[in-house]
C-alpha positions as CSV (number, residue, x, y, z in Angstrom):
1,X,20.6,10.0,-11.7
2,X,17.0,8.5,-10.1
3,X,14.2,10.3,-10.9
4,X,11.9,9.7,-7.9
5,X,8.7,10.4,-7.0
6,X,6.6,10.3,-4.1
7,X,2.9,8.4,-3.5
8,X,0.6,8.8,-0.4
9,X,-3.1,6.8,-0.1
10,X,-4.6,5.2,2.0
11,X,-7.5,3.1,3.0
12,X,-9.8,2.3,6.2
13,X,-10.4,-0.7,7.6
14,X,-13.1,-2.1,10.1
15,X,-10.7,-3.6,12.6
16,X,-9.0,-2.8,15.1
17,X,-5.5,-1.2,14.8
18,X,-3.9,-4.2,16.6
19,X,-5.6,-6.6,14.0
20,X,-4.6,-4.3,11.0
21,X,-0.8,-4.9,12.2
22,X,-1.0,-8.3,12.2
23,X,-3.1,-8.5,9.3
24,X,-0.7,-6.1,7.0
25,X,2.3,-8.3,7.9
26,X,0.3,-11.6,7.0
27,X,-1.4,-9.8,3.5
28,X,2.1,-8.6,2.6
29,X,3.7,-12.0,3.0
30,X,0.4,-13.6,1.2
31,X,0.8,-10.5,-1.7
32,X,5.6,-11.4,-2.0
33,X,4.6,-15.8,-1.8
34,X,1.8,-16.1,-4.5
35,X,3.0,-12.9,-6.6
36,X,0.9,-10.3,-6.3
37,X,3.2,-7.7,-5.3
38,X,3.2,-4.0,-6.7
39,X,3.9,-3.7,-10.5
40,X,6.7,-1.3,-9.5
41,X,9.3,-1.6,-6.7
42,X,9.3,1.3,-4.4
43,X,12.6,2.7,-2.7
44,X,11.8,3.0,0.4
45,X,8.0,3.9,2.9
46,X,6.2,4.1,5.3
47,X,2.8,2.4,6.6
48,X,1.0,4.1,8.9
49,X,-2.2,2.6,11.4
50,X,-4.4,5.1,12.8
51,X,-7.5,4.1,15.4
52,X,-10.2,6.0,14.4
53,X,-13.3,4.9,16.7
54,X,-14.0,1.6,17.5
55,X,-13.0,-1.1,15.8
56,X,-11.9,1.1,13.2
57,X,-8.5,1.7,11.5
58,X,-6.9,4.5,8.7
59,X,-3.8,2.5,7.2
60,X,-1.7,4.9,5.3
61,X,0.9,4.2,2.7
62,X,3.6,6.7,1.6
63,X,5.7,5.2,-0.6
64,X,8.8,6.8,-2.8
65,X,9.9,5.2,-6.3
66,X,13.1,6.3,-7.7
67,X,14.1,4.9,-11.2
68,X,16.9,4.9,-13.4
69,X,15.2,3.2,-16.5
70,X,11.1,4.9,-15.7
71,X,10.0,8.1,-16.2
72,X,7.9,8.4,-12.9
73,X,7.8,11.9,-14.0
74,X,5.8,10.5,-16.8
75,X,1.8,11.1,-15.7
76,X,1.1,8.1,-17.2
77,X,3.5,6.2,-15.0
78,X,2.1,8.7,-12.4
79,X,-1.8,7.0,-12.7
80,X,-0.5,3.6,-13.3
81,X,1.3,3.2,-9.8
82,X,-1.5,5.6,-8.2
83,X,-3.7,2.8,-9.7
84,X,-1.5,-0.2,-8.9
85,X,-1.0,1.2,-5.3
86,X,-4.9,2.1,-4.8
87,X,-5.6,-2.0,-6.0
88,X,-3.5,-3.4,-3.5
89,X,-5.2,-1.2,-0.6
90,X,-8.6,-2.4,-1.9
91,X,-7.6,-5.9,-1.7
92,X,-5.7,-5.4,2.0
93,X,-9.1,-4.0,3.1
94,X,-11.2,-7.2,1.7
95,X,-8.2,-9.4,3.2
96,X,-8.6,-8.0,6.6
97,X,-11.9,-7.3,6.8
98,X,-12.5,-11.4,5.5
99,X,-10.2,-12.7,7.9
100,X,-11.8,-11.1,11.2
C-alpha cells in the first residue's frame, strides 16, 4: 500500500492574478520541456491564485505524494520535497515577475 503525504506552500507574486494564470501554465510547460520539473512526482494538487491588492497575487500549491518505493514518512524525504517544492516557487516568482 502508498504511503502518501501531503505538502502545502506557497509564494506571492507582484502580478496580477490574470498574469500569474497565464504565467503558471507557460513556467510549468518551460519547467516539463527543458527538465526542470520536481525531483518527485506528486499524485495529485491543487494550485491556487489569490488577488491580494493591486497587482498582487498569493499562488498556493497543495500537492499530495503517495509512493510505493519512498518513505515520504521519512523526515528527510519530508525536507527534501518541502525543499524541492519551495525551489520551484522561488523560481515561478523570478519567472513571472521577469516576464511582466
Amino acid at each position: 500500500m502508498a504511503e502518501c503525504a501531503q505538502f502545502r506552500q506557497s509564494v506571492e507574486v507582484d502580478v496580477p492574478a490574470t498574469v500569474a494564470d497565464e504565467e503558471w501554465t507557460k513556467f510549468i510547460f518551460y519547467s516539463i520541456y527543458y527538465g526542470s520539473r520536481l525531483e518527485f512526482e506528486p499524485d495529485d494538487g491543487l494550485v491556487r491564485l489569490e488577488s491580494i491588492g493591486e497587482g498582487k497575487t498569493k499562488v498556493s500549491v497543495d500537492l499530495n505524494v503517495c509512493s510505493d518505493y519512498q518513505d515520504v514518512g521519512d523526515p528527510a524525504e519530508i525536507a527534501r520535497i518541502e525543499k524541492d517544492l519551495q525551489l520551484k516557487l522561488s523560481l515561478y516568482k523570478s519567472f513571472v515577475e521577469r516576464r511582466r
